[in-house]
Each structure stands twice: as C-alpha cells, then as structure tokens.
Wavefront OBJ file of the C-alpha trace (Angstrom):
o trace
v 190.565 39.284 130.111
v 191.458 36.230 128.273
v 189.440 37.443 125.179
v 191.316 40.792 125.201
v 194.995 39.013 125.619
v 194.250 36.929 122.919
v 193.158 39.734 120.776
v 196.200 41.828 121.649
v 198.622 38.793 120.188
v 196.352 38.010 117.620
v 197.104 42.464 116.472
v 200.928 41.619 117.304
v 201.033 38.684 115.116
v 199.092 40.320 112.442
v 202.018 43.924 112.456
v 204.791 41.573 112.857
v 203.380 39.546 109.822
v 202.872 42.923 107.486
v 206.116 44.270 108.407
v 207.805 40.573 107.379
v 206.306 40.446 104.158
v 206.950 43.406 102.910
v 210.651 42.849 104.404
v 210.818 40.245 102.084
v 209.950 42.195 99.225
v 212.277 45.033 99.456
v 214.693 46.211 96.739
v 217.445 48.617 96.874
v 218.279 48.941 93.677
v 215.970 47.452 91.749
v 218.183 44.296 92.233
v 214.820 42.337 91.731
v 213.856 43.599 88.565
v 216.033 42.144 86.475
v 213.270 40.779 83.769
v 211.817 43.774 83.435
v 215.115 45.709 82.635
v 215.000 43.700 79.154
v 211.459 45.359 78.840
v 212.235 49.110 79.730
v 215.457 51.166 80.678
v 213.491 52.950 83.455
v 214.142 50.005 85.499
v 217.767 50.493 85.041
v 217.723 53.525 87.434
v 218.346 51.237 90.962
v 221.440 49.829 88.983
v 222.832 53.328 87.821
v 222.257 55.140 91.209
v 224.393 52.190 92.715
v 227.134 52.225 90.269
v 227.003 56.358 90.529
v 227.544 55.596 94.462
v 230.430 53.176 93.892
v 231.914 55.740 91.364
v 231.521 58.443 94.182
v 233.151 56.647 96.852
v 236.224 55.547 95.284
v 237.160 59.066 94.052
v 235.895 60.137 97.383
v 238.749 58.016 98.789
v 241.128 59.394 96.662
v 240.406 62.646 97.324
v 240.602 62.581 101.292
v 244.601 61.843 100.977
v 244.700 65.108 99.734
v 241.772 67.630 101.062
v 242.757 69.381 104.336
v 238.900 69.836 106.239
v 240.156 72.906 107.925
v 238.678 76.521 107.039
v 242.416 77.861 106.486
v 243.523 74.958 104.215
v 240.250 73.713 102.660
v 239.809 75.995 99.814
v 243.645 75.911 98.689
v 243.175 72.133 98.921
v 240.647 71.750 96.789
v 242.191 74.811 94.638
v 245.511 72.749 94.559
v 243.368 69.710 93.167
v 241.499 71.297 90.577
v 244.530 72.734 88.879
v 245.961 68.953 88.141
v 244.465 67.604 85.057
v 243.837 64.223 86.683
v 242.885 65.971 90.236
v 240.414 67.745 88.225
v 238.663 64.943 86.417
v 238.457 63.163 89.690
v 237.057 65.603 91.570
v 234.508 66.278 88.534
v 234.115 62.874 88.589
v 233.305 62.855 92.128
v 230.852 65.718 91.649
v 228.890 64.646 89.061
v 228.692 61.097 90.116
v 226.752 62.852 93.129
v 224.049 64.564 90.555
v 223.960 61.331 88.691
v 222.852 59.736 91.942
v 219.884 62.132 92.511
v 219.309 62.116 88.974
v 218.941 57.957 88.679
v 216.873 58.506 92.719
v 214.411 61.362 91.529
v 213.307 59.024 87.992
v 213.566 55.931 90.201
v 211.090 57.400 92.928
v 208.984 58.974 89.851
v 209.022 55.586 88.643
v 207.720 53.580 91.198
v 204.800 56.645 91.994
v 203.646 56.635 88.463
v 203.776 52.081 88.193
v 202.103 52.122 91.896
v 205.134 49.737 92.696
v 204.385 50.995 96.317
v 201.200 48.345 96.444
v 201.498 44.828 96.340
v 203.348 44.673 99.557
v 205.897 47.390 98.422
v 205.549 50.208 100.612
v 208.727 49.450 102.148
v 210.511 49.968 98.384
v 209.303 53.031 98.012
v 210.098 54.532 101.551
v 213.687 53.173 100.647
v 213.293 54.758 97.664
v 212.844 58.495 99.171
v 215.345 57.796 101.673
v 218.002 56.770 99.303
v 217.432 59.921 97.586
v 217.596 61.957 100.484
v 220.907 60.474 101.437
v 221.835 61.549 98.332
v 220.822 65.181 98.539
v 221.960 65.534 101.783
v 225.610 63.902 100.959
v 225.808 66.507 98.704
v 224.846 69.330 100.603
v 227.220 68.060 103.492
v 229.996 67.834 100.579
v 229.241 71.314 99.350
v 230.489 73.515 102.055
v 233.808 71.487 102.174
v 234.846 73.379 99.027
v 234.752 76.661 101.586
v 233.927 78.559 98.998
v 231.448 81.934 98.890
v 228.217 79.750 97.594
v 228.847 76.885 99.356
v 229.326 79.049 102.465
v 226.139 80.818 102.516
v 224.344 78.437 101.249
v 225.110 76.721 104.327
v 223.915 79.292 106.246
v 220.705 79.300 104.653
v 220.149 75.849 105.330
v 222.251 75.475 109.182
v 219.583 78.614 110.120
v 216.161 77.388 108.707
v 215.526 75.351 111.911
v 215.769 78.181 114.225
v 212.339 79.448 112.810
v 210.781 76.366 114.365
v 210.968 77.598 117.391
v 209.302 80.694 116.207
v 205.671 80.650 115.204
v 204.492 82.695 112.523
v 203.823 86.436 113.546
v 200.101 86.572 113.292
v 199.412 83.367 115.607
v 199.601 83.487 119.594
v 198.350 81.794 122.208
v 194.683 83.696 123.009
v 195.839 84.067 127.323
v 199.315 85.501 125.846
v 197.819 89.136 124.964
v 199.589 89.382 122.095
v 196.859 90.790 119.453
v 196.621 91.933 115.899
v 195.680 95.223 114.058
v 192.526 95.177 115.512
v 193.219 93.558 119.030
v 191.508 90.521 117.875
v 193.775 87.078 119.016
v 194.102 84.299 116.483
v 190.874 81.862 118.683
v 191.483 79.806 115.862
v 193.160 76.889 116.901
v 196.878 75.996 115.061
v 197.568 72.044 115.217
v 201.034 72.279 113.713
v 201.590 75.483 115.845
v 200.179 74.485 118.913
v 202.343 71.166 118.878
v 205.925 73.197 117.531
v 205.654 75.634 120.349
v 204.645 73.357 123.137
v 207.717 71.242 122.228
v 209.830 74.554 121.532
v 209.353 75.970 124.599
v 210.479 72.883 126.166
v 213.421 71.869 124.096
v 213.727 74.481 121.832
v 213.952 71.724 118.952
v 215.294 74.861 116.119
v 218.034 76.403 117.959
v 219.217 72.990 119.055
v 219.244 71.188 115.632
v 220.713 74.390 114.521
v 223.911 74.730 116.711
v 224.111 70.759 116.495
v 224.473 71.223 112.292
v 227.102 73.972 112.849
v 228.982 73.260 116.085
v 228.010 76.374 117.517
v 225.935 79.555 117.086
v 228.233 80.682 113.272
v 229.852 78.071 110.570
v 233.089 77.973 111.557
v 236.308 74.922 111.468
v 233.602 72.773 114.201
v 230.475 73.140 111.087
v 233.507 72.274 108.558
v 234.477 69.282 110.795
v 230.795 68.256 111.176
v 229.807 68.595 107.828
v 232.897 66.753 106.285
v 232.261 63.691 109.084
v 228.683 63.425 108.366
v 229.427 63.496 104.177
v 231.788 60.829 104.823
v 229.342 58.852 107.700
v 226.452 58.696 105.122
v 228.351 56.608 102.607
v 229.604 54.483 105.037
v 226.452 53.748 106.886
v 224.732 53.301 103.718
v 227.308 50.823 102.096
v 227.776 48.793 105.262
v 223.605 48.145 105.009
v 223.645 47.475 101.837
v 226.086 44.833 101.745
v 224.646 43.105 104.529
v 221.454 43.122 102.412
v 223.593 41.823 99.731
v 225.198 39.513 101.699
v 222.284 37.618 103.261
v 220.165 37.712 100.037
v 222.946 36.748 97.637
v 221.587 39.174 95.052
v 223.505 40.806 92.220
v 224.809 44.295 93.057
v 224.370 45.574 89.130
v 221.873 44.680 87.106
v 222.953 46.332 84.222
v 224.809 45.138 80.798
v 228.424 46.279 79.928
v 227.416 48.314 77.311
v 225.375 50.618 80.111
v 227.881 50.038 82.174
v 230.721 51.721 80.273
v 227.912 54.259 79.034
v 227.185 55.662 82.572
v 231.109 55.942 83.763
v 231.718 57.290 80.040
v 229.281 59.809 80.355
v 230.196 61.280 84.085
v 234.132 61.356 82.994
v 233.133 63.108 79.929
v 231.095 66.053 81.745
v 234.049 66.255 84.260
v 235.970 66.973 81.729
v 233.943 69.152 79.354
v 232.311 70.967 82.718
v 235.214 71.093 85.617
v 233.645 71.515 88.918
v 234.175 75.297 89.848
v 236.166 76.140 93.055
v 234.487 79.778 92.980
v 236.208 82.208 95.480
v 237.017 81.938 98.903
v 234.576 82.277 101.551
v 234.231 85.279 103.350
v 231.909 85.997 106.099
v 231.512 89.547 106.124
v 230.562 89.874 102.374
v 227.065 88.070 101.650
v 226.599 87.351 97.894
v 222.866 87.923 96.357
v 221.470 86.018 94.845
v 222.678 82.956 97.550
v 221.617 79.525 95.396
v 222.642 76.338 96.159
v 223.424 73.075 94.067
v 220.441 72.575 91.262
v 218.479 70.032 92.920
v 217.650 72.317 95.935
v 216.632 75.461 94.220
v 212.974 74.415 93.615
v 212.900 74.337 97.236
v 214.539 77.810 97.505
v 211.790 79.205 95.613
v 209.305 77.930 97.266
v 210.542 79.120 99.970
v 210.882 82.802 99.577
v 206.659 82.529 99.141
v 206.412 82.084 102.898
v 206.658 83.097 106.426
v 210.044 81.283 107.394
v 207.624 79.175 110.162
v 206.065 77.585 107.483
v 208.455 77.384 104.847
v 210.370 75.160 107.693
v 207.639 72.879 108.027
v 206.837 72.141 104.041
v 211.059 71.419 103.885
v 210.549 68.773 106.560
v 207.009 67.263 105.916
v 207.541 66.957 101.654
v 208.687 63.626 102.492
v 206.322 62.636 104.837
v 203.162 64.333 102.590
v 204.430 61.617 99.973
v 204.105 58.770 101.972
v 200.634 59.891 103.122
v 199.671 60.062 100.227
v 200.872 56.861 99.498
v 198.992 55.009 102.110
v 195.589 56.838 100.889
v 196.331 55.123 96.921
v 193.320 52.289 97.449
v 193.029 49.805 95.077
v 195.131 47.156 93.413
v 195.134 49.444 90.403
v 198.383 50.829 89.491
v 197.652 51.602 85.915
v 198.158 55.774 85.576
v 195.942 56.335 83.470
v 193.245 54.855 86.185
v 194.969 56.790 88.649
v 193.940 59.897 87.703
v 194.296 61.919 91.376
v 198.049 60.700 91.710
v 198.913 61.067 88.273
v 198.382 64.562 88.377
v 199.850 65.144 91.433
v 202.967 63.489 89.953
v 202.781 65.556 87.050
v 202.415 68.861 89.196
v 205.352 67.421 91.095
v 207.731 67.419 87.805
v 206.335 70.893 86.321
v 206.942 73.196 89.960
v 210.203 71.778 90.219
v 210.966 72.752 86.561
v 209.380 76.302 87.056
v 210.674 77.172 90.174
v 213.841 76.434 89.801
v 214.084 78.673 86.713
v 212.736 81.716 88.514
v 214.834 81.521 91.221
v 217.893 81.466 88.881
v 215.752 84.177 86.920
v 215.423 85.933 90.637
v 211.469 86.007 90.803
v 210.048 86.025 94.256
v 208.144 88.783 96.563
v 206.456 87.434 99.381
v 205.034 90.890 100.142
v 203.983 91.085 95.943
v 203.377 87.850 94.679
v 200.109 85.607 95.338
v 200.640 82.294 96.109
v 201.208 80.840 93.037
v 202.473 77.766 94.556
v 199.317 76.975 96.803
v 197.412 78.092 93.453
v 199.086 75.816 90.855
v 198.555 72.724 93.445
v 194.322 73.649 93.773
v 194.705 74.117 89.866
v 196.116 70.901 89.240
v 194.411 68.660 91.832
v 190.847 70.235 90.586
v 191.878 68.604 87.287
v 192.378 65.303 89.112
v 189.127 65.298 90.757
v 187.448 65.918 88.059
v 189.128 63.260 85.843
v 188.376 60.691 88.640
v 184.814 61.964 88.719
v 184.521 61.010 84.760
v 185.974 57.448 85.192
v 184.337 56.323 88.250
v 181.538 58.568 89.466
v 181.984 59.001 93.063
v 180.442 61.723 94.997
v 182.292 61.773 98.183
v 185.448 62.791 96.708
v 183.813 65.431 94.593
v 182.068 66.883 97.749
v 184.568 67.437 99.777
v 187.140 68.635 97.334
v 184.664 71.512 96.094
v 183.120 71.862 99.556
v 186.453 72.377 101.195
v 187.415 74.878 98.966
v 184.453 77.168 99.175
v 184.366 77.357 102.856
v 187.908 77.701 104.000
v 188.302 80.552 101.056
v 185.350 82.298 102.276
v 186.912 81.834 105.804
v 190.309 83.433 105.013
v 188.589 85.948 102.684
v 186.364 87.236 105.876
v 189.236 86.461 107.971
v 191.997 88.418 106.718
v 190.218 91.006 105.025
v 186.863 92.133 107.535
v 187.733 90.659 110.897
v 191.508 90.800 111.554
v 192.365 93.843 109.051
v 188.855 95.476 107.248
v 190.539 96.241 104.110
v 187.164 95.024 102.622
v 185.295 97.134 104.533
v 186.919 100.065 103.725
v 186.798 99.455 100.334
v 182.824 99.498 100.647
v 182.638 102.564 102.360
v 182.466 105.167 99.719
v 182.088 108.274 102.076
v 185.204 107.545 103.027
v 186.696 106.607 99.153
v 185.155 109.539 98.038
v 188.618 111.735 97.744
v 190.342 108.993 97.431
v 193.584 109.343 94.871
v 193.595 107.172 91.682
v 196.029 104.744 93.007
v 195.936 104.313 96.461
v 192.840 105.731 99.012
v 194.146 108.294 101.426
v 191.675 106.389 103.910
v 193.112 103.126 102.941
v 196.813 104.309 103.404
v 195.419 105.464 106.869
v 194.698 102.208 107.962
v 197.847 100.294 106.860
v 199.618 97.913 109.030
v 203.175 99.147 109.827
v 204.474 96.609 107.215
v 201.940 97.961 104.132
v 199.020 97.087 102.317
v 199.226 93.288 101.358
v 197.962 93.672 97.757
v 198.538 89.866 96.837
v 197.086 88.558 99.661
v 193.885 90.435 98.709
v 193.673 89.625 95.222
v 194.708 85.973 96.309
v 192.039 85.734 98.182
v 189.112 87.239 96.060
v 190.339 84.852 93.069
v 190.451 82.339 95.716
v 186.882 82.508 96.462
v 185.625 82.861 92.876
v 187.520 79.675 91.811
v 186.329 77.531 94.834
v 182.361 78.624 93.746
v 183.052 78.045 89.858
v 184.640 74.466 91.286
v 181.645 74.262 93.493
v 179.154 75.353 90.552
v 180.178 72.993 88.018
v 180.894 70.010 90.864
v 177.297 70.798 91.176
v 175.879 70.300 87.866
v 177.412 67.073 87.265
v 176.570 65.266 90.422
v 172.693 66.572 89.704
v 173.312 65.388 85.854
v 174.939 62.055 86.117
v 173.908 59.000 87.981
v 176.376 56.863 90.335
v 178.311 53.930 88.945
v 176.655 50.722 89.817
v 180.685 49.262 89.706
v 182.917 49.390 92.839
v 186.213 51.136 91.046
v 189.334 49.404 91.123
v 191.842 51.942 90.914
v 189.135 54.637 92.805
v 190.286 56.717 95.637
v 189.099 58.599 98.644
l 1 2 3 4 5 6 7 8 9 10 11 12 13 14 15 16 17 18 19 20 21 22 23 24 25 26 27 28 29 30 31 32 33 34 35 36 37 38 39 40 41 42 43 44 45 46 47 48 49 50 51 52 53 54 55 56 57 58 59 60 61 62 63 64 65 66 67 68 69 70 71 72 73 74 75 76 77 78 79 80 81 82 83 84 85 86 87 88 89 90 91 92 93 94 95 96 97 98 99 100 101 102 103 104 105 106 107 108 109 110 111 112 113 114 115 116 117 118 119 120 121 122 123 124 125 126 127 128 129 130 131 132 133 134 135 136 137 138 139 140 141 142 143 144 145 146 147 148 149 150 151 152 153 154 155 156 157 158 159 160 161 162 163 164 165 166 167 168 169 170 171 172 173 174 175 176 177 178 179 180 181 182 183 184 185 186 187 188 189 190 191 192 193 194 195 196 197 198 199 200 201 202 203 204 205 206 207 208 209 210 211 212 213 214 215 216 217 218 219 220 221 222 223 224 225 226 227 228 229 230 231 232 233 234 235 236 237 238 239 240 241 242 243 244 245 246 247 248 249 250 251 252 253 254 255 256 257 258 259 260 261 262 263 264 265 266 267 268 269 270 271 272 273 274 275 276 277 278 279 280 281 282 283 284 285 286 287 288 289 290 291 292 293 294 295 296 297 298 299 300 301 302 303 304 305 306 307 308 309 310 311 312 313 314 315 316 317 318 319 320 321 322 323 324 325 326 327 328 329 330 331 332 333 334 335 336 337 338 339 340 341 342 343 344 345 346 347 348 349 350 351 352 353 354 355 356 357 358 359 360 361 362 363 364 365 366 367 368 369 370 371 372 373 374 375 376 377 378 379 380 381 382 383 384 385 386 387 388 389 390 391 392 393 394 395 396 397 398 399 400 401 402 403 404 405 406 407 408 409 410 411 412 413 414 415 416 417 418 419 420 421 422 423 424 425 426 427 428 429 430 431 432 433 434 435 436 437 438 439 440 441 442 443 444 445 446 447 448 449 450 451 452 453 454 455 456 457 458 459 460 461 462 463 464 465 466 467 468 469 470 471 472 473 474 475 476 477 478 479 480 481 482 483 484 485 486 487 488 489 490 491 492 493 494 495 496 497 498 499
C-alpha cells in the first residue's frame, strides 16, 4: 500500500511539475520573442494581434454610447453611424481591426505549426494560440448580428441551428434493437463511437437543442439572441483583457513588442481600409424573406463549404473537433525536430490546411456545392495530400510502420465502404453485374437500376467516390509495396520521425 501511495504522489508531482514548466513558458503575444523580431517580421504577429485588440476595444467603447442593442433600433443605429464621416471610419475601424486580429492569429498559429514552437515545453503557447484566435472569430461572429442586418441575420441562424443536429444522428445509423433498417432491412451492426457517445448523451440532455436555445434565448433570434449576442461580444474582450493584464502584471513583460514605425504602419493601414472600404450596413433584417446564397464574414466561409459536403450530423462534429484534431496532432509531433523540411507529415498537412481554406472559400462565393452530386473532394484532397507526406517521410527516414498502416488502412476501409454501400446495404453493384437484367437498359440510366432507387435517388458520387477510392488505396498500397521490398531500414533512430 505504501509502494502504491508513494507512486501515486510521485505521478502527482511529476503532472503538477509538466503543467508548471510549461506555465512558465507561455507567451501571449509573442511578448518573449523579442530577439527574434529583429530576425523575422513573422514574429511580429503576437504584437499586431494585440495592438489590433486594443484598436478594437477603444472604438468598441465609443461606439456603445451610441448603438441601441434592440431589434427595432439596432439597424437605424448603426445606419445613423455609418452616415457620419467620423462614425464611419470608426466603425470601419472597429471592423477591420477585428479581421486584422484573425489575420495576425491565423499567421501566428501557422507560425508556430510550421517552427514546431509547440515542443520544447510549448504546448501551452500554442493551445493559447488557437484559443486566442477563436476568441477572435467568435467576437466577430457575436458582433455580426448586432448590425441586424439580412446577412448577419441568417447567418446567425445558420450558425444558432447547427447544434440542434447533434442531437440527431445521421439517417443511415441506428441503434441495431431500435428496428429502424435500411433499403434492404439490414441495421447499421457496425458500431459508431462518435454516434454511440452523441446520442447516449442526447437522449439524456439533449446537448443540441440546449446549446441552441441557450445561443438564441429561445427557439427563433429575436431582441433575447440580440441581447445575448451583444453581451457575450462585449464579455469576450473583457474576460480576455482582464487575463491578460494580470499576466502582464505579474510577469512585468512589455505589452508591444513592436517599433514605431510598425506601429504607425498597422493603425495606418486599418484607418486607411475603413476609409477606402466602409463597412456595409446592408438592409434590414427580415425574417420572412431568406436570402440565397446566406455567407457569412470571410474567415468562416471555408467552413461553410465544407459544410454543405455533409450530412448536418457530421458537418457539426468536424466544426467542433477542428480544434481539437490540431492539438492531437500536436501531441503525436515526436522528436525535438522542428525543422519543416524534416517534418515532412506536418508540413503537408499545414500546407493542405492553407490551400482548402483558399479553395473553398472561393467556391462557396462561386456557389459550388451538391452533396447529392459532388464526391468528397474534401476527404479526397486530405488522402491526396497526406499520401504525399508519407511518402516524403518514407524517403528521409525509412520507417515501415508508418508506411503500413497508412496504405493498409486505406485499402481495407475503402474496400469496406465500397462492399458496404454498394452490395450489402444498397446492391447498386450488383445490379450493375447482372446483365439479364441491363440488357434493355436505356443509354443513360437502366430501367432496372431506376427500379431499385432509394426514395431520395441514385447517389452517383458516392459510387464513383468509392470505386476511385478503392483504386487509389491499391495503387498507394502497390507502390508502398515496392519500396519497402526495395529499400532497406535506416540503421539511424530519426530525429524529427513520426508515428
């Protein structure tokens, strides 16, 4: 008993001593940096994103003695303040200081993914780092709707709504003793982790509809979701600023690392687009009259996108676990290397990062998304790009394992979902091979096949997706193959290696 007690402090001491040191190494805004801002500007961002937050919540300040957060005022408020020349520029000012915070956030967090400034004890910089732009994105979604206008309105709606699906599992999954079945009658006997553990908790607390009517005040966005959302845009600055000062405060630190000259660039430059680019006040929001597309603010239409490529379920579940998925994959970066180009794995994944953002928020402007029609490009482009980075680690440092279970992965959960989807739970396949039955077949669709639809149609993507699936996983598997039978191991343990 003894032995175990003193093992059990001996584990205490140990967490308390991990979470200390890397207490003492934590930076807000790149406060610590200081020599290497001489070196690079990239380490400038911390000290922009705080002097875009001081900029934000002065003319915030100004602004509240003369917004009215009701739904009958707001909108003629902010009207009222965008047709004064210096009302404008503030409230431009106030606007685009917001973007410039996510800007300086997004390269900041890039930053320290791409340097590995997460090792070394600095896992608690980087969390900071993702929250602070979170904070960010969520400020200004909270400060969006309090314009009241048409976008910002249903926009909100979008976003108030999305948790409800949580509570909702996604239409081909059921528990097997529910009875619910599919096409065939066949149940999904496939056990659903993420699923399983949303609907045990949903049925108990009903986690969607709750967060839901907590975001809007009620079961519609009304004056209590203006109210809420113009206390919690206001709360997050506060909260924020009141930490960081402390931090400030105890550590003696500078606030702004930055020279004069930056410092009169950055102001310069967000008074110069409020002027050039006045914030729009749009029209007034109106309930009954639901504009298409509905997009929100720039940083969140990536997310949009990717979106409208899934069953709302799981399109839920990506919005909340992106964050998490990044610090995961944070914790699995071993080694003390934090060189990128001996990164190869997260290096690409950073890269893939920058280039779906980029393209998906240009065709959701451009209005490009079927879930019935289009494949999952998204799920595609990250096998695409990750393949890449296994087989870029594989040339620097030789290591089976990862190579293994990339390719081997691959090949049996397409074949899976193939024989799944397309024999078992709907024989599309099947049908296809049958030729008695193809043999008066029309030239574009098969009488037989139409026959046999589901009452929603004949997924086409999901059936090409999946045959180009499968070939890609065997020509991964094929050539995975012929270089761990060609090539010998690497006597070295790598540095920057991962599994």
């Amino acid at each position: 008993m003894e032995q175990v007690i003193s093992q059990g402090k001996a584990l205490l001491q140990a967490a308390q001593d991990f979470v200390l040191d890397r207490l003492k190494k934590i930076d807000f805004f790149d406060e610590t940096k200081a020599d290497l801002q001489k070196e690079s500007p990239w380490y400038q961002l911390g000290g922009m994103y705080y002097l875009a937050w001081v900029i934000v919540i002065i003319t915030g300040v100004l602004l509240i003695a003369i917004y009215l957060p009701t739904i009958d005022q707001a909108y003629n408020s902010v009207d009222a303040i965008s047709h004064n020349f210096f009302g404008f520029v503030l409230r431009g000012m106030h606007k685009y200081g917001g973007d410039a915070m996510i800007i300086a956030a997004t390269l900041r967090v890039y930053r320290m993914w791409f340097k590995a400034e997460y090792k070394n004890k600095g896992e608690f910089t980087f969390v900071l780092g993702i929250i602070l732009l979170l904070v960010a994105m969520y400020s200004g979604l909270s400060g969006y709707l309090l314009i009241w206008n048409q976008r910002a309105f249903w926009a909100t709606k979008v976003f108030a709504t999305f948790p409800t699906y949580l509570d909702i599992t996604p239409k081909v999954w059921y528990w097997p003793w529910e009875g619910n079945v599919l096409v065939n009658g066949h149940t999904w006997i496939i056990p659903n982790i993420i699923g399983s553990v949303t609907k045990v908790i949903g049925d108990v607390t009903h986690q969607g509809m709750t967060t839901s009517q907590i975001l809007m005040g009620g079961s519609s966005i009304g004056q209590a979701t203006l109210t809420r959302f113009f206390a919690l845009h206001f709360a997050l600055s506060v909260l924020l600023l009141i930490v960081t000062e402390l931090y400030f405060y105890k550590n003696r630190l500078k606030r702004i690392n930055l020279s004069k000259g930056a410092i009169i660039a950055v102001i310069a430059m967000i008074i110069f687009t409020a002027i050039i680019f006045p914030a729009e006040s749009g029209s007034r929001a109106n309930p009954e009259v639901t504009p298409l597309p509905i997009l929100s603010d720039w940083y969140f239409l990536a997310l949009y996108q990717m979106l409208k490529y899934m069953d709302p379920y799981w399109a839920t579940i990506w919005t909340l676990g992106i964050p998490f998925a990044t610090i995961g994959l944070m914790i699995s970066d071993l080694g003390p290397e934090r060189d990128p180009k001996k990164r190869p794995l997260f290096t690409v994944i950073g890269i893939m990062a920058i280039i779906e953002f980029i393209v998906f928020s240009v065709l959701i402007i451009a209005n490009q998304a079927n879930i019935d029609r289009d494949p999952p490009y998204w799920y595609g482009s990250m096998i695409f790009f990750i393949t890449i980075g296994q087989f870029w680690h594989w040339s620097m440092y030789k290591q089976k394992l990862p190579m293994v279970l990339w390719t081997g992965f691959h090949v049996v959960a397409s074949v899976f979902y193939l024989w799944f989807w397309h024999v078992w739970a709907d024989p599309y396949l099947t049908i296809w091979f049958n030729t008695e039955v193809l043999h008066n077949a029309s030239y574009v669709i098969p009488q037989a096949l139409a026959d046999v639809m589901p009452p929603d149609g004949f997924n086409w993507a999901n059936l090409y997706w999946n045959f180009l699936w499968a070939g890609y996983a065997f020509l991964q598997a094929a050539v995975a193959g012929l270089f761990l039978t060609t090539s010998k191991d690497s006597d070295e343990i790598p540095l920057g290696g991962t599994l």
